[in-house]
C-alpha positions as CSV (number, residue, x, y, z in Angstrom):
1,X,49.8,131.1,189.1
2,X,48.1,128.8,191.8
3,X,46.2,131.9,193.5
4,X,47.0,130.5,196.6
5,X,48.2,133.0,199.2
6,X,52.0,132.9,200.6
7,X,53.0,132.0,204.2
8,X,54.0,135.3,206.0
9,X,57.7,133.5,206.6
10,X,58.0,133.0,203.2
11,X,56.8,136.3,201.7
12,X,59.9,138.0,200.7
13,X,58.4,141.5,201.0
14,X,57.3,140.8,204.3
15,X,53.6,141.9,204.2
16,X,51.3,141.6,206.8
17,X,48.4,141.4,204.3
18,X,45.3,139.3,206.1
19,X,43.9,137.0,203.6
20,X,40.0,136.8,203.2
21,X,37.6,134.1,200.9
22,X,34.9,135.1,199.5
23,X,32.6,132.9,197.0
24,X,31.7,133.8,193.3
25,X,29.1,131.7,191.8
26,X,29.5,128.6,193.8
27,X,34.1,129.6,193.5
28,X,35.6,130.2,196.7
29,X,38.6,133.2,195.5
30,X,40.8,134.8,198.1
31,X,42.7,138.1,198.9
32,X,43.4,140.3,201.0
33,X,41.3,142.3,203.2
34,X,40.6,146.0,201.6
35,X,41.0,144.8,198.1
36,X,37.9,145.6,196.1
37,X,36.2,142.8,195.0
38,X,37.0,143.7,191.1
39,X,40.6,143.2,192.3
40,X,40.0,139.6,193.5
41,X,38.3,138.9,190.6
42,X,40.7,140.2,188.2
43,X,43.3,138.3,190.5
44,X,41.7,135.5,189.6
45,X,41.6,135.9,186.4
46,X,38.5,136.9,185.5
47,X,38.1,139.9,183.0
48,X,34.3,139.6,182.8
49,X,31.4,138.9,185.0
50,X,28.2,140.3,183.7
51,X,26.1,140.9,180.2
52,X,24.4,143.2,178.9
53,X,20.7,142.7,177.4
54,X,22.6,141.7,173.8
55,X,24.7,139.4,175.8
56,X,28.1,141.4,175.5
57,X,30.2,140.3,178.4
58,X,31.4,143.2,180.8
59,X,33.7,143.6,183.8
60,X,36.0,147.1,184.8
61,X,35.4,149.7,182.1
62,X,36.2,152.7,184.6
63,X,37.7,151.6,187.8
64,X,36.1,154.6,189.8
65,X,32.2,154.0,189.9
66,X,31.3,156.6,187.3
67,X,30.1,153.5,185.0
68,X,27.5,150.2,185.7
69,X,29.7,147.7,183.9
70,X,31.2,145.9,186.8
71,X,27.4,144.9,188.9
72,X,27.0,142.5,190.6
73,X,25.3,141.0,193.6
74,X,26.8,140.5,197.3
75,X,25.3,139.0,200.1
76,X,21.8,139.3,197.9
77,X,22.1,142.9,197.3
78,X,22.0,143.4,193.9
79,X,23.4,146.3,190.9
80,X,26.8,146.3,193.6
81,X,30.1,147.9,191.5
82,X,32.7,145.6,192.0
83,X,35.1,148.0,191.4
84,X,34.0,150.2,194.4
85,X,32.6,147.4,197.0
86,X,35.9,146.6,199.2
87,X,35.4,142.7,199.7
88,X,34.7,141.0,203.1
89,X,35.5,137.9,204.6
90,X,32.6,135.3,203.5
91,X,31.0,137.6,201.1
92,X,28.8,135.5,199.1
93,X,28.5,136.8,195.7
94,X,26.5,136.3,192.4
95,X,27.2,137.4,188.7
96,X,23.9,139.2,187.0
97,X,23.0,139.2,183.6
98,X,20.8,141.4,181.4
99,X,20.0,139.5,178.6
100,X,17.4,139.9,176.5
101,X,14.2,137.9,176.7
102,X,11.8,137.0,173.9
């Protein structure tokens, strides 16, 4: 799948979706404006996007906010849930990690 976004003329639903960028770690991604920024990011094929202090990668566990497995940091705001945060266009966004240090 390119991830590249269809042409409204050529979209054989006929959505009316508006397509937004936003940049991951240096990536410009795209969707579409109200999808969560875990959607974009599983869209783009990412399962995983944070570690834990023993360096066990984490992405969606719940999908609702109830857990902290999908933080992140947006626009320098840091411990965001991906799965709740609705991306924006530009949104400049930074994986976090919890690793352990000696």
């Amino acid at each position: 799948m390119s991830g590249r976004l269809l042409p409204r003329d050529r979209d054989p639903v006929g959505r009316t979706d508006r397509p937004i960028r936003i940049t991951v770690d240096g990536e410009t991604l795209t969707g579409i404006a109200g999808q969560s920024v875990a959607g974009i990011l599983l869209a783009a094929g990412r399962v995983s996007w944070r570690t834990t202090r023993s360096g066990a990668p984490r992405g969606v566990f719940c999908g609702i906010g109830a857990c902290f497995d999908c933080l992140l940091t947006v626009n320098d705001v840091p411990d965001v849930r991906a799965c709740r945060r609705p991306a924006a266009d530009g949104d400049e966004i930074r994986t976090q990690s919890r690793e352990e240090t000696a």
